[in-house]
C-alpha positions in Angstrom: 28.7 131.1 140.5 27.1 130.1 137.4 30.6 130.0 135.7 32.0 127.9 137.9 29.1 125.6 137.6 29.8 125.3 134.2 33.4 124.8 134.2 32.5 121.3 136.6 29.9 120.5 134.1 32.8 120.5 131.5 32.2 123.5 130.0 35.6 125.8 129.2 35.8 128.8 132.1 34.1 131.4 130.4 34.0 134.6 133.0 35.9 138.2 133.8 36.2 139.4 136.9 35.3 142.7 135.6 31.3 141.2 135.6 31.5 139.6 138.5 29.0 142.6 140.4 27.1 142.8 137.6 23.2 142.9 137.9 20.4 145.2 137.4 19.7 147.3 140.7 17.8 146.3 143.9 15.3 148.7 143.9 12.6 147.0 146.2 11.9 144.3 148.2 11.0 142.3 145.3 14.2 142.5 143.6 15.9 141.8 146.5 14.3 138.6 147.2 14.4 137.9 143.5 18.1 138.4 143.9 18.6 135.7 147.5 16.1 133.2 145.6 19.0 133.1 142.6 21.5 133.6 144.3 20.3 130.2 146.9 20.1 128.3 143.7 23.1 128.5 142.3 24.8 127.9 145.3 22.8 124.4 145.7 23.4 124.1 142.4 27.0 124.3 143.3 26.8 122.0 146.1 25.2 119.5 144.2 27.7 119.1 141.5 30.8 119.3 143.9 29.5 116.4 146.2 29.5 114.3 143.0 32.5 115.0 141.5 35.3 112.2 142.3 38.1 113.1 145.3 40.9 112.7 142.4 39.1 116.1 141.0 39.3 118.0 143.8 43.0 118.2 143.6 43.3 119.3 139.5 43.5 122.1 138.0 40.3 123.7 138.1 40.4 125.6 134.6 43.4 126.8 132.3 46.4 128.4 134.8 47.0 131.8 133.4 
């Protein structure tokens, strides 16, 4: 999510698919809440930046079409 984040902010798409899972393993409750804390931010983070980007963005490109 942090990519796409990014990419709104201006920044050029800079992600593989192939990382997309990547992340050191849950291996207690700690890490799993450590895990739904980040993963809640970045989606607000998200949220945020899409409710203030213009309607005419919504229909452009998002990043370069390969």
């Amino acid at each position: 999510m942090s990519a796409v984040c990014k990419v709104i902010e201006g920044e050029p798409l800079n992600a593989k698919d192939k990382y997309s899972f990547d992340h050191p393993p849950v291996q207690s409750a700690e890490d799993w809440n450590k895990l739904l804390d980040q993963t809640r931010t970045d989606a607000e983070r998200f949220v945020s930046l899409v409710e203030q980007l213009p309607d005419s963005r919504l229909t452009e490109t998002f990043a370069d079409e390969k």
